[in-house]
PyMOL Python script that loads the backbone (N, CA, C, O; Angstrom):
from pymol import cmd

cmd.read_pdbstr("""\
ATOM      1  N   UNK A   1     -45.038 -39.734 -23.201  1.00  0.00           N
ATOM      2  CA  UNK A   1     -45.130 -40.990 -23.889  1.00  0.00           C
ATOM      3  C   UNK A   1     -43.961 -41.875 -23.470  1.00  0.00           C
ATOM      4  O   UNK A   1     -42.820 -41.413 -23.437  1.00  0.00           O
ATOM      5  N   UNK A   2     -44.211 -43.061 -23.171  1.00  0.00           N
ATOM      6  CA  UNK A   2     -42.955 -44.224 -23.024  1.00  0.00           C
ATOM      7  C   UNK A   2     -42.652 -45.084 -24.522  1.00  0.00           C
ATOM      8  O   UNK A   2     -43.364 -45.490 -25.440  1.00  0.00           O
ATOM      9  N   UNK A   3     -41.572 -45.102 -24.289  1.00  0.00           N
ATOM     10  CA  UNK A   3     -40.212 -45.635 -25.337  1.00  0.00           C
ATOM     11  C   UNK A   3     -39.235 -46.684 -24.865  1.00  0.00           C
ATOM     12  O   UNK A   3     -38.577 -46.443 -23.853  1.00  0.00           O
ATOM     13  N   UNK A   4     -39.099 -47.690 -25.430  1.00  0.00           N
ATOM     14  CA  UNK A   4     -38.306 -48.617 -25.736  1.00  0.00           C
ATOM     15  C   UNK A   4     -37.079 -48.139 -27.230  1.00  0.00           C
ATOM     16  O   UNK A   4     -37.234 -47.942 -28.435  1.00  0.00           O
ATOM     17  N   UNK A   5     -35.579 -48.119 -26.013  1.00  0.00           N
ATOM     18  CA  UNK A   5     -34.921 -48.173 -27.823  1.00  0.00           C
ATOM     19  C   UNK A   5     -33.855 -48.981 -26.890  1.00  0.00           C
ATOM     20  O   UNK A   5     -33.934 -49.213 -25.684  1.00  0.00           O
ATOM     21  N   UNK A   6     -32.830 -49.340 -27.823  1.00  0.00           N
ATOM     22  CA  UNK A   6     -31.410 -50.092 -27.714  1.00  0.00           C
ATOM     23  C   UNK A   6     -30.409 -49.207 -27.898  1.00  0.00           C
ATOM     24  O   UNK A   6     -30.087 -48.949 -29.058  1.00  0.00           O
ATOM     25  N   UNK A   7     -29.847 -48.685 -26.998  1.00  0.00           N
ATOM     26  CA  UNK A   7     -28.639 -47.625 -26.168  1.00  0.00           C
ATOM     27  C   UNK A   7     -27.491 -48.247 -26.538  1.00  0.00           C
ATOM     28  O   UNK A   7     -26.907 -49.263 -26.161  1.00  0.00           O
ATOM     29  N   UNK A   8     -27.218 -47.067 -27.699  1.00  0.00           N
ATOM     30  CA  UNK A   8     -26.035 -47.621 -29.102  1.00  0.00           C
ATOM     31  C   UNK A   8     -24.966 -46.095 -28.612  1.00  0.00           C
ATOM     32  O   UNK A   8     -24.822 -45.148 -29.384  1.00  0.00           O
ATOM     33  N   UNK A   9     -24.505 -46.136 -27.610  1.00  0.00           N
ATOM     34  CA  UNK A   9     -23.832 -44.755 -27.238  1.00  0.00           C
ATOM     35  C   UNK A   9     -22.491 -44.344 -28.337  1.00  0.00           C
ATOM     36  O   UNK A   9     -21.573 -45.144 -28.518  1.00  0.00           O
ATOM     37  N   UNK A  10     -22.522 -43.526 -28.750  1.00  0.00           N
ATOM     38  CA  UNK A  10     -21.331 -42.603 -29.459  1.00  0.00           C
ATOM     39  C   UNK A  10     -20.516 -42.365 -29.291  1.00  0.00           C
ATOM     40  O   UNK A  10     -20.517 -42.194 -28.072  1.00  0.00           O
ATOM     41  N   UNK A  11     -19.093 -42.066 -29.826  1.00  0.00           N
ATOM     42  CA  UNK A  11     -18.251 -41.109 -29.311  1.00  0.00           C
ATOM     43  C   UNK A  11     -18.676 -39.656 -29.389  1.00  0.00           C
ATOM     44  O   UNK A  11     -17.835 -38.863 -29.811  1.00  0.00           O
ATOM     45  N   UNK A  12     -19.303 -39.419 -29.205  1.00  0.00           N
ATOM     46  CA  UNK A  12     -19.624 -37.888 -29.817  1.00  0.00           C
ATOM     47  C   UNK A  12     -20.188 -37.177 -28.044  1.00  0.00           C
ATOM     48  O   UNK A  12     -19.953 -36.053 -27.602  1.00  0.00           O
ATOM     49  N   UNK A  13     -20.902 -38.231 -27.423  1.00  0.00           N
ATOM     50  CA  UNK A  13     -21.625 -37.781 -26.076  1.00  0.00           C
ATOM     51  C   UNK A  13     -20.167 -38.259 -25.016  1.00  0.00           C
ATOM     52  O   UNK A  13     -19.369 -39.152 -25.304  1.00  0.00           O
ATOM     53  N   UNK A  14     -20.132 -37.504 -23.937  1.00  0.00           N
ATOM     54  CA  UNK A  14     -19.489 -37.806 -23.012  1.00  0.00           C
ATOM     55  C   UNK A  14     -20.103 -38.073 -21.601  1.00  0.00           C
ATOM     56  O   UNK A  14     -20.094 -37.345 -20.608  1.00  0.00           O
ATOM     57  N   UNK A  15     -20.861 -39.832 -21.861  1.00  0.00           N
ATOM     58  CA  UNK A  15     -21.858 -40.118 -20.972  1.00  0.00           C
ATOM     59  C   UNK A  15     -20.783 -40.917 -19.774  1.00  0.00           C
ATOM     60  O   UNK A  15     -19.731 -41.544 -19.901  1.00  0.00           O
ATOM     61  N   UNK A  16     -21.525 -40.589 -18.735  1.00  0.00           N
ATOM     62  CA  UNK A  16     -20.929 -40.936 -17.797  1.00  0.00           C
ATOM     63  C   UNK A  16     -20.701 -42.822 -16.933  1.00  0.00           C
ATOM     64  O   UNK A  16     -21.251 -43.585 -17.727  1.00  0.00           O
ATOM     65  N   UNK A  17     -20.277 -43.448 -16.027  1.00  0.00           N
ATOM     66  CA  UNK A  17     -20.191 -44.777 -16.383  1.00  0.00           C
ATOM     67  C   UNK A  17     -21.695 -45.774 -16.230  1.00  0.00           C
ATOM     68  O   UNK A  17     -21.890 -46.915 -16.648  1.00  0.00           O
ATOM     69  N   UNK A  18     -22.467 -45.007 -15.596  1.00  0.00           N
ATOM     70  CA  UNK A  18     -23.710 -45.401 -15.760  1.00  0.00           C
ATOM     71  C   UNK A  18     -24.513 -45.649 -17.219  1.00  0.00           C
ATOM     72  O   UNK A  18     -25.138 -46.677 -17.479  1.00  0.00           O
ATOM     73  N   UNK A  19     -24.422 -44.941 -17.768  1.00  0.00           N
ATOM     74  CA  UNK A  19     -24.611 -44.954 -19.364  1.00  0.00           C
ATOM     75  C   UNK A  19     -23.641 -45.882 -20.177  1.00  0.00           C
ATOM     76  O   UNK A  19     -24.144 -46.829 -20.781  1.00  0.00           O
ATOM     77  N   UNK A  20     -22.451 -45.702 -20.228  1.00  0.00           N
ATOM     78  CA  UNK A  20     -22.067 -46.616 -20.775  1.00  0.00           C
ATOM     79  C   UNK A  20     -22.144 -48.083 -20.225  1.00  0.00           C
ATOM     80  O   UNK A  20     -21.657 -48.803 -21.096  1.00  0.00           O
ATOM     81  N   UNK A  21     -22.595 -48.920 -19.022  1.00  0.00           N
ATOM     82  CA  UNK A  21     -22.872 -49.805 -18.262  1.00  0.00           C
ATOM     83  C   UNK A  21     -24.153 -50.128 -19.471  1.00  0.00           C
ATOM     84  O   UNK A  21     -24.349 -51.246 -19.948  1.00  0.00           O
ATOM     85  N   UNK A  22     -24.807 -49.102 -19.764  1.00  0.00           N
ATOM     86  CA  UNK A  22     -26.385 -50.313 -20.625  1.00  0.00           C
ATOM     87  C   UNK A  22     -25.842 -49.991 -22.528  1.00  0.00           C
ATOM     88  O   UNK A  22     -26.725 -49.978 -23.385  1.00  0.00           O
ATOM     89  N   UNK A  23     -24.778 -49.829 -22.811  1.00  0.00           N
ATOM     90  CA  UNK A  23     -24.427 -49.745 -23.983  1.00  0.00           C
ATOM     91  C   UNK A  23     -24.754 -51.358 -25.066  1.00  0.00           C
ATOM     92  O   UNK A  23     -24.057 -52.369 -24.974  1.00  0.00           O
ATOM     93  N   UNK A  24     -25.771 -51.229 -25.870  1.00  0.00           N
ATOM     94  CA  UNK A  24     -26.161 -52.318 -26.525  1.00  0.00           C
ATOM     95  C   UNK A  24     -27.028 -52.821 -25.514  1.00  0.00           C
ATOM     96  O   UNK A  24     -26.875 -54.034 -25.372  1.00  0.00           O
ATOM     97  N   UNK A  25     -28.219 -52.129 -24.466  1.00  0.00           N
ATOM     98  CA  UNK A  25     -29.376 -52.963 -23.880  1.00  0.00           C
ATOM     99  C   UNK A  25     -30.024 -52.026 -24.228  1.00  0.00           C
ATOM    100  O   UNK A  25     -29.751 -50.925 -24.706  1.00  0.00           O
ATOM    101  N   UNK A  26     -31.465 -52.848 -23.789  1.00  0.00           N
ATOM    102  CA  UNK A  26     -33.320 -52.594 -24.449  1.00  0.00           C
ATOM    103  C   UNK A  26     -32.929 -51.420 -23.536  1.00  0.00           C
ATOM    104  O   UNK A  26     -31.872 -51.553 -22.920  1.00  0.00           O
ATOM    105  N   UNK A  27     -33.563 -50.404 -23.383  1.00  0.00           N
ATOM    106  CA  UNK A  27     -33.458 -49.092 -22.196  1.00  0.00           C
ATOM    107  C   UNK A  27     -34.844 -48.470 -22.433  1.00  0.00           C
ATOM    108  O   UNK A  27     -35.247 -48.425 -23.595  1.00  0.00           O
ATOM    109  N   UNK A  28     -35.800 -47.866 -21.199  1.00  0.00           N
ATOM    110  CA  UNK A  28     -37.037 -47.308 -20.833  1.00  0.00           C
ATOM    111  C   UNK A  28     -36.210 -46.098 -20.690  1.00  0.00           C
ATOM    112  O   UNK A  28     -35.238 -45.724 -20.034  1.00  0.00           O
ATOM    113  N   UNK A  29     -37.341 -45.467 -21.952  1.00  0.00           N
ATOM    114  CA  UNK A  29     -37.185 -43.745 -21.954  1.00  0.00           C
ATOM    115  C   UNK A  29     -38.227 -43.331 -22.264  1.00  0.00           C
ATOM    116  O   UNK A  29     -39.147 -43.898 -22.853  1.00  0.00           O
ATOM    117  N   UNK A  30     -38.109 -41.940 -21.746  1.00  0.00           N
ATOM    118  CA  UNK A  30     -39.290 -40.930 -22.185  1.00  0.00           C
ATOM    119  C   UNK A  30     -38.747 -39.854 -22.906  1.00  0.00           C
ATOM    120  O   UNK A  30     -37.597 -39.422 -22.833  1.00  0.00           O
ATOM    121  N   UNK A  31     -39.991 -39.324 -23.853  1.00  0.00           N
ATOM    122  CA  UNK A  31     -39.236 -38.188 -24.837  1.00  0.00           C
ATOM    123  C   UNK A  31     -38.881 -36.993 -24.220  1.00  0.00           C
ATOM    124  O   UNK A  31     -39.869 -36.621 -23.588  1.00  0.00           O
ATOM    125  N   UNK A  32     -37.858 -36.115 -24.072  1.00  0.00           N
ATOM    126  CA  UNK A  32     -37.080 -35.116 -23.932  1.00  0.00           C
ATOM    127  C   UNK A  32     -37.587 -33.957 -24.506  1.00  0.00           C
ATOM    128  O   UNK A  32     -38.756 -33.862 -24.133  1.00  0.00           O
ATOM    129  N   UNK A  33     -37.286 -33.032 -25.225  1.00  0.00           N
ATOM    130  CA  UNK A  33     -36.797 -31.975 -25.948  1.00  0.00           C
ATOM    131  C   UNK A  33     -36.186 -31.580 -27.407  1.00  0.00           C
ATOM    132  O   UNK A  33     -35.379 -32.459 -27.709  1.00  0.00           O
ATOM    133  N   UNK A  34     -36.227 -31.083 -27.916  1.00  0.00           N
ATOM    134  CA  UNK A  34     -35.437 -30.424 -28.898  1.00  0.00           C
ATOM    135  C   UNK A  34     -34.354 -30.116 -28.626  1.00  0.00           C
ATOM    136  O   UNK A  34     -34.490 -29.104 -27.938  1.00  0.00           O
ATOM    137  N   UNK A  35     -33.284 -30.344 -28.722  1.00  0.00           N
ATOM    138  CA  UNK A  35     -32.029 -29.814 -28.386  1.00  0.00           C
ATOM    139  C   UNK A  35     -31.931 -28.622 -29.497  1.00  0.00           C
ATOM    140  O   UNK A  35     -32.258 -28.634 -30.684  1.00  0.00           O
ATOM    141  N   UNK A  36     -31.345 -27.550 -28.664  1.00  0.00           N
ATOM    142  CA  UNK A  36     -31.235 -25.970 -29.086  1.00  0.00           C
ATOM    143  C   UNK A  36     -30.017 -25.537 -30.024  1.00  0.00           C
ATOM    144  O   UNK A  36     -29.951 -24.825 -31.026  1.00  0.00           O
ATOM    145  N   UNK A  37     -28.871 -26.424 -29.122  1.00  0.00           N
ATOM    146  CA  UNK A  37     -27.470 -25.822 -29.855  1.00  0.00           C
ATOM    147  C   UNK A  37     -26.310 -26.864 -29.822  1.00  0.00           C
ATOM    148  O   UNK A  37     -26.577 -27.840 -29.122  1.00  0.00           O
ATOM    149  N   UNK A  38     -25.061 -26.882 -30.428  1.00  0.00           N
ATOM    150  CA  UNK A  38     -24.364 -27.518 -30.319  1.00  0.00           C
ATOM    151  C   UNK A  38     -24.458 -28.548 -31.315  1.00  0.00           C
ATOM    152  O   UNK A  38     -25.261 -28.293 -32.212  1.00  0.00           O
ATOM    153  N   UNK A  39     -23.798 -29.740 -31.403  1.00  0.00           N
ATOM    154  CA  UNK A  39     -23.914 -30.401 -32.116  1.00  0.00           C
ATOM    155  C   UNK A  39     -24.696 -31.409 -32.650  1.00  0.00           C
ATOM    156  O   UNK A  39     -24.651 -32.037 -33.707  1.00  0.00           O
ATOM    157  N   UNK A  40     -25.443 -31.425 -31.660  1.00  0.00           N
ATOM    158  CA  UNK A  40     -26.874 -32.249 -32.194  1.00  0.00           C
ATOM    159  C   UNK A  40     -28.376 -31.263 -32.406  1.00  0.00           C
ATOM    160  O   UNK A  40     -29.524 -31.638 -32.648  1.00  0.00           O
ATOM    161  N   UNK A  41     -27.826 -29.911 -32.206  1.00  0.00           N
ATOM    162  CA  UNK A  41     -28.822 -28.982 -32.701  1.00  0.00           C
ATOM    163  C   UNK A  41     -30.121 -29.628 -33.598  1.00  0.00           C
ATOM    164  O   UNK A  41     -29.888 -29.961 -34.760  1.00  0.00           O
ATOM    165  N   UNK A  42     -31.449 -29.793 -33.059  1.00  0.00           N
ATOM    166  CA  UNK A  42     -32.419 -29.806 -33.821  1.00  0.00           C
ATOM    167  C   UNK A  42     -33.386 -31.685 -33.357  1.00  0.00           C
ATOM    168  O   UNK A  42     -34.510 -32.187 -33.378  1.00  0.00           O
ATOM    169  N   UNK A  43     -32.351 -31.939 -33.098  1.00  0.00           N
ATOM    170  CA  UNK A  43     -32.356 -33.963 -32.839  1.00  0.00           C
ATOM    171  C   UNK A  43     -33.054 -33.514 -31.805  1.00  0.00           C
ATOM    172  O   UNK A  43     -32.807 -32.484 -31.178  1.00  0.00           O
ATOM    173  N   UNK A  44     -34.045 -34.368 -31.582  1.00  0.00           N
ATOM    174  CA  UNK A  44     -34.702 -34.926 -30.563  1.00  0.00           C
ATOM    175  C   UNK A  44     -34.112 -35.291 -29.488  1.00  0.00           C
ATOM    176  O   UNK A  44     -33.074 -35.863 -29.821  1.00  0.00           O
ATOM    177  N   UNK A  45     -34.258 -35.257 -28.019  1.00  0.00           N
ATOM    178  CA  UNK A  45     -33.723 -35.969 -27.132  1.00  0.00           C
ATOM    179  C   UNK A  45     -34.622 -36.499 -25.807  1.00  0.00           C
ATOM    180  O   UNK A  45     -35.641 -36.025 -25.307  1.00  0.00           O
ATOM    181  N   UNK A  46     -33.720 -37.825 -25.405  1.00  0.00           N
ATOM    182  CA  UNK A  46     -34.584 -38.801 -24.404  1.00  0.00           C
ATOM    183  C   UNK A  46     -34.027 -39.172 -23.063  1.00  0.00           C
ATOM    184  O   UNK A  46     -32.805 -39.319 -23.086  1.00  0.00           O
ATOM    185  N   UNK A  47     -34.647 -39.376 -21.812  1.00  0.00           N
ATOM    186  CA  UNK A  47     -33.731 -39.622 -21.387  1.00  0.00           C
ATOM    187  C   UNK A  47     -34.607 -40.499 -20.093  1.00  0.00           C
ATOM    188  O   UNK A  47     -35.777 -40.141 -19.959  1.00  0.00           O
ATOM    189  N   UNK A  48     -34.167 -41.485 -19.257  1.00  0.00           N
ATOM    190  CA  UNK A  48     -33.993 -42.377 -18.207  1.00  0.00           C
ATOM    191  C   UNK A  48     -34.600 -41.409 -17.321  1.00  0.00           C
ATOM    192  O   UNK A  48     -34.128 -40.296 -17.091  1.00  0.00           O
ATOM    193  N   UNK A  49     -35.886 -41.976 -16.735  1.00  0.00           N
ATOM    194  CA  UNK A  49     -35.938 -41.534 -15.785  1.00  0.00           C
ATOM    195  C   UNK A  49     -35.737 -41.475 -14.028  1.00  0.00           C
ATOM    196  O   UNK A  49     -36.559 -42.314 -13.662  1.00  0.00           O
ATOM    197  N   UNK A  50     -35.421 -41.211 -13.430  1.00  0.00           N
ATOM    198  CA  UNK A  50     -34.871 -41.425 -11.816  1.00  0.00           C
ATOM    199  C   UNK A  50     -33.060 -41.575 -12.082  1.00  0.00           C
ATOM    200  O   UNK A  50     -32.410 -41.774 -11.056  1.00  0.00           O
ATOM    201  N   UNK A  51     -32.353 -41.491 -13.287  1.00  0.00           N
ATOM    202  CA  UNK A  51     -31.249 -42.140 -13.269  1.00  0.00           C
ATOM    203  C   UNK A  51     -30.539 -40.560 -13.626  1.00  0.00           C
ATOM    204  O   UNK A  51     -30.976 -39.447 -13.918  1.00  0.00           O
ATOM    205  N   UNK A  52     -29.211 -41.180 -13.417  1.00  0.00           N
ATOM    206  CA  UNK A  52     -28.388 -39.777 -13.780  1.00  0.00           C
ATOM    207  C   UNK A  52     -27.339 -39.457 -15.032  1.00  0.00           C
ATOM    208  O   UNK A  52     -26.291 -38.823 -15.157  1.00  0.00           O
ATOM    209  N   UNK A  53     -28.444 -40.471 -16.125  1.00  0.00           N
ATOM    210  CA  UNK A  53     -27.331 -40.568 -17.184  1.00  0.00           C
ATOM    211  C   UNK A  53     -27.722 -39.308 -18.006  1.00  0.00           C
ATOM    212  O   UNK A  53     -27.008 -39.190 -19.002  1.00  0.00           O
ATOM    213  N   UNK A  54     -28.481 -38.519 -17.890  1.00  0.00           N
ATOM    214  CA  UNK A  54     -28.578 -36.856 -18.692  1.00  0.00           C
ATOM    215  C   UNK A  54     -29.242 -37.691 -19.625  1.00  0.00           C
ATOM    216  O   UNK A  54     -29.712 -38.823 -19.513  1.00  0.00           O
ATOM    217  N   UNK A  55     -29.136 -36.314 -21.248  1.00  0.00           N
ATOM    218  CA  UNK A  55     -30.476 -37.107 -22.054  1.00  0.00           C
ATOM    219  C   UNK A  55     -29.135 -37.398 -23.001  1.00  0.00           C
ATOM    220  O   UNK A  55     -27.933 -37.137 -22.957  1.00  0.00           O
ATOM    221  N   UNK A  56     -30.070 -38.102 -23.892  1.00  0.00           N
ATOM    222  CA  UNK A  56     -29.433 -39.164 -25.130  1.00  0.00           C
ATOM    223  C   UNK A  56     -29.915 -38.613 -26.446  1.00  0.00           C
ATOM    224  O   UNK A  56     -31.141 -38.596 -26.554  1.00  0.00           O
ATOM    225  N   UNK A  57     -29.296 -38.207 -27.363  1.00  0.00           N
ATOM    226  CA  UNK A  57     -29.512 -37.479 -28.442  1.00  0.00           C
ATOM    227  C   UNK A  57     -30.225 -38.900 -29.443  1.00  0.00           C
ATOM    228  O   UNK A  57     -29.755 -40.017 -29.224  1.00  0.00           O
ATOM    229  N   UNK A  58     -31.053 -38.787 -30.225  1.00  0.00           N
ATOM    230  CA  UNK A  58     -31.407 -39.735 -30.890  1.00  0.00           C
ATOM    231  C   UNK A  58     -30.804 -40.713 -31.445  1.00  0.00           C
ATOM    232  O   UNK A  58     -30.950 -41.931 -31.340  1.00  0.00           O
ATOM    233  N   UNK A  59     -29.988 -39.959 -32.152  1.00  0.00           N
ATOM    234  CA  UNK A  59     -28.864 -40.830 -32.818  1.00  0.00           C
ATOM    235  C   UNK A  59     -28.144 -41.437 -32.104  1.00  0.00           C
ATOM    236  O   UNK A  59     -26.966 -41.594 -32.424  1.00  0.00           O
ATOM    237  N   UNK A  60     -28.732 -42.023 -30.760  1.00  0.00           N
ATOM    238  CA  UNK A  60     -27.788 -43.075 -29.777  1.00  0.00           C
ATOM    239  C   UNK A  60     -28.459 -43.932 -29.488  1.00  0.00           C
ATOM    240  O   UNK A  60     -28.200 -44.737 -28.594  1.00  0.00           O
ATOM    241  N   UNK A  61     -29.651 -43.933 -30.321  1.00  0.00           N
ATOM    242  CA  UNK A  61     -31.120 -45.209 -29.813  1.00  0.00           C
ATOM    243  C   UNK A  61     -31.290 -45.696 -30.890  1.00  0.00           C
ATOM    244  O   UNK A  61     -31.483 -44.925 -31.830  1.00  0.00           O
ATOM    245  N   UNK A  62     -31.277 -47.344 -31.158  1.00  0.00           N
ATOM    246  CA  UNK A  62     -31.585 -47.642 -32.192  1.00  0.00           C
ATOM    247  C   UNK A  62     -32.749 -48.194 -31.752  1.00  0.00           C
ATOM    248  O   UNK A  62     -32.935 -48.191 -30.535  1.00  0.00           O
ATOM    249  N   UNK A  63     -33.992 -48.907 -32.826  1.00  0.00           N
ATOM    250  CA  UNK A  63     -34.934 -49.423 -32.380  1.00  0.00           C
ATOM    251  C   UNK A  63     -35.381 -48.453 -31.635  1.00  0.00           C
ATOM    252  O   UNK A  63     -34.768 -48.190 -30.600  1.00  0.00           O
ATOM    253  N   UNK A  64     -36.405 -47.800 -31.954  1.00  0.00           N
ATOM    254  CA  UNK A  64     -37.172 -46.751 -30.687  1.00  0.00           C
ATOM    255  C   UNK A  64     -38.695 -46.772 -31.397  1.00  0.00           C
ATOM    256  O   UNK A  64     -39.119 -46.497 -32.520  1.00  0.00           O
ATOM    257  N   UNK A  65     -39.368 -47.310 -29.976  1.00  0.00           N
ATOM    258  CA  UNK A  65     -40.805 -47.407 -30.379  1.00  0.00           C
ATOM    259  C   UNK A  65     -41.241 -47.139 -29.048  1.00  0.00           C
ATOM    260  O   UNK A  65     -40.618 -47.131 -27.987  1.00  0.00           O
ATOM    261  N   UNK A  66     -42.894 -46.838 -29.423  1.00  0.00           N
ATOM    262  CA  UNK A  66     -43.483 -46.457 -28.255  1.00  0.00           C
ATOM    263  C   UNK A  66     -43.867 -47.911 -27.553  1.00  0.00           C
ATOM    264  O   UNK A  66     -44.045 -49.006 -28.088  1.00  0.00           O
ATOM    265  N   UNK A  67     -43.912 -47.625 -26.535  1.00  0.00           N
ATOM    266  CA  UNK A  67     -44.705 -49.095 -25.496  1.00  0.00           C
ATOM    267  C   UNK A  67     -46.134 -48.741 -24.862  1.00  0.00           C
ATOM    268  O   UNK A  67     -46.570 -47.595 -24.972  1.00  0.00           O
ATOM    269  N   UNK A  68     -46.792 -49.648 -24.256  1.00  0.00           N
ATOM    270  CA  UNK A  68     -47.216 -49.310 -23.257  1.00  0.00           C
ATOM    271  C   UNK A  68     -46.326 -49.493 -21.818  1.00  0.00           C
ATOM    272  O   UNK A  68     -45.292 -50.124 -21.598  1.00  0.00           O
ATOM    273  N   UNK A  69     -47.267 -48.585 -20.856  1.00  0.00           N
ATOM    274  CA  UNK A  69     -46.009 -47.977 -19.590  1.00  0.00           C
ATOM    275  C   UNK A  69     -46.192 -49.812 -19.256  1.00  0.00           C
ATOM    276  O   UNK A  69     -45.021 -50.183 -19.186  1.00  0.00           O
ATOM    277  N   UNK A  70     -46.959 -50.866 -19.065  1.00  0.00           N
ATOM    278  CA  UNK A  70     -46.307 -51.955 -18.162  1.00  0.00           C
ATOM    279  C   UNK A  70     -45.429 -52.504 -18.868  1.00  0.00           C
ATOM    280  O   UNK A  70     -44.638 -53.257 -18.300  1.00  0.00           O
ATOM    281  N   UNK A  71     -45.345 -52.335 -19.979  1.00  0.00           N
ATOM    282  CA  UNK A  71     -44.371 -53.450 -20.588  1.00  0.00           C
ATOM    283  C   UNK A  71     -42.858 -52.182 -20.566  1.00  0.00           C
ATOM    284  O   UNK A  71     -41.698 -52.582 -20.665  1.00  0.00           O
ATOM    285  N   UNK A  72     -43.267 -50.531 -20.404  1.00  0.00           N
ATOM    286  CA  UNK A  72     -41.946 -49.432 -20.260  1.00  0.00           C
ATOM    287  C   UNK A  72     -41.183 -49.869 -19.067  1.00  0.00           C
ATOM    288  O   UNK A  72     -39.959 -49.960 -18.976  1.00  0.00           O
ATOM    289  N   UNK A  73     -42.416 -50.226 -17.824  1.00  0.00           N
ATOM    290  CA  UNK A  73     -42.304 -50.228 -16.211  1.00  0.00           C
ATOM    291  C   UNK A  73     -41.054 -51.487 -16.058  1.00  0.00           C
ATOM    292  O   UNK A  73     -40.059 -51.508 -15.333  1.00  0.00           O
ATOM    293  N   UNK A  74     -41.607 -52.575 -17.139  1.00  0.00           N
ATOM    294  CA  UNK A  74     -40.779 -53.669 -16.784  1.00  0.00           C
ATOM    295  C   UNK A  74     -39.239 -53.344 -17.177  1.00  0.00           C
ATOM    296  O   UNK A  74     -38.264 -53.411 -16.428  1.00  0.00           O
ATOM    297  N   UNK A  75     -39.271 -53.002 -18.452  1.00  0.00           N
ATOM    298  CA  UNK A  75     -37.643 -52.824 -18.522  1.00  0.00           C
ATOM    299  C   UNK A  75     -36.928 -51.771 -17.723  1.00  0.00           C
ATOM    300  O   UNK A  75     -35.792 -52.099 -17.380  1.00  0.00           O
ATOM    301  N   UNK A  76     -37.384 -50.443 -17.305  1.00  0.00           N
ATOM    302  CA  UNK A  76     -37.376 -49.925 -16.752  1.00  0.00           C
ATOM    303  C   UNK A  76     -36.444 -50.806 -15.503  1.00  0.00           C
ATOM    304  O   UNK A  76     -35.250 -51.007 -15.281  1.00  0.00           O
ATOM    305  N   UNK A  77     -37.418 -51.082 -15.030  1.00  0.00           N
ATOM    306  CA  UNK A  77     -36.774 -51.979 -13.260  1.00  0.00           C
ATOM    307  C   UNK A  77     -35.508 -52.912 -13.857  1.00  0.00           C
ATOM    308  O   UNK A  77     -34.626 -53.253 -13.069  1.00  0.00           O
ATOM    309  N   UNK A  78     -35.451 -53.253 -15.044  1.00  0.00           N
ATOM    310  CA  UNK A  78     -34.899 -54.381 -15.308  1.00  0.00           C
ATOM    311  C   UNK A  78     -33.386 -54.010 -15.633  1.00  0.00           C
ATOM    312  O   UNK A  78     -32.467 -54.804 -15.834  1.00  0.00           O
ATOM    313  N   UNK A  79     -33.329 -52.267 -15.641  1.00  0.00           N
ATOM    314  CA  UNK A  79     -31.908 -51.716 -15.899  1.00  0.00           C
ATOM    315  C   UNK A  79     -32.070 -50.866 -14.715  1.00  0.00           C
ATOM    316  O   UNK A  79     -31.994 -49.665 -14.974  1.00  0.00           O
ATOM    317  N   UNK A  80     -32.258 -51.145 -13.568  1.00  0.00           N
ATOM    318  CA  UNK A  80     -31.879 -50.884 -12.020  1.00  0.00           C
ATOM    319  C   UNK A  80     -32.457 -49.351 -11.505  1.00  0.00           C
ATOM    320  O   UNK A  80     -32.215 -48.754 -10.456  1.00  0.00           O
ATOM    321  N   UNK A  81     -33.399 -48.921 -12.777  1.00  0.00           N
ATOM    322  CA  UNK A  81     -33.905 -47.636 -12.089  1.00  0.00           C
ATOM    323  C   UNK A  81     -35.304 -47.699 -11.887  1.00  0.00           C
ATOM    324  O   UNK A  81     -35.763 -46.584 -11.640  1.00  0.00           O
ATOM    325  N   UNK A  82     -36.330 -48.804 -11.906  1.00  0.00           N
ATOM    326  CA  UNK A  82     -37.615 -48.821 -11.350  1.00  0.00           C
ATOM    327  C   UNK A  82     -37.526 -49.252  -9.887  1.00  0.00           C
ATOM    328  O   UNK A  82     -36.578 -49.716  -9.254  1.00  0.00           O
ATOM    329  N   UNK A  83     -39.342 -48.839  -9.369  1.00  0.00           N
ATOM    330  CA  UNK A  83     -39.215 -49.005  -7.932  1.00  0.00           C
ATOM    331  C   UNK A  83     -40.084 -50.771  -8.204  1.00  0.00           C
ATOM    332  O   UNK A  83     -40.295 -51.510  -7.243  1.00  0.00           O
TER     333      UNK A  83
END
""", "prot")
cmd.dss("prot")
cmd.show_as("cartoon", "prot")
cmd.util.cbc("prot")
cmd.orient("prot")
């Protein structure tokens, strides 16, 4: 499924400078996983695809809704990882 949220990053993640570069923008994600252990044990997680920012624990997306993929595709390209 494609997702639209607004990439509200934490101190809690130690994302790298790519990630913090879209801190407070619209961001194209797809749903992740369950995270297993650690401190976000149980949270949902999402993450960018083609990019190398790892996944994003929920609680770092505000606004998160589903899209359809052309309107995912557009923002997507529009934060430098669509073709």
């Amino acid at each position: 499924m494609y997702f639209e949220a607004v990439f509200n990053p934490s101190e809690a993640m130690d994302y790298n400078n790519d990630a913090k570069n879209l801190a407070g923008k619209r961001i194209a994600i797809q749903s992740g996983w369950v995270i297993k252990e650690g401190r976000f044990k149980g949270q949902e997680c999402y993450y960018v695809p083609n990019s190398n920012i790892g996944w994003i624990p929920y609680c770092d997306l505000d606004e998160l809704k589903p899209v359809p993929f052309v309107k995912w595709r557009e923002i997507h390209k529009s934060i430098g990882y669509g073709a």
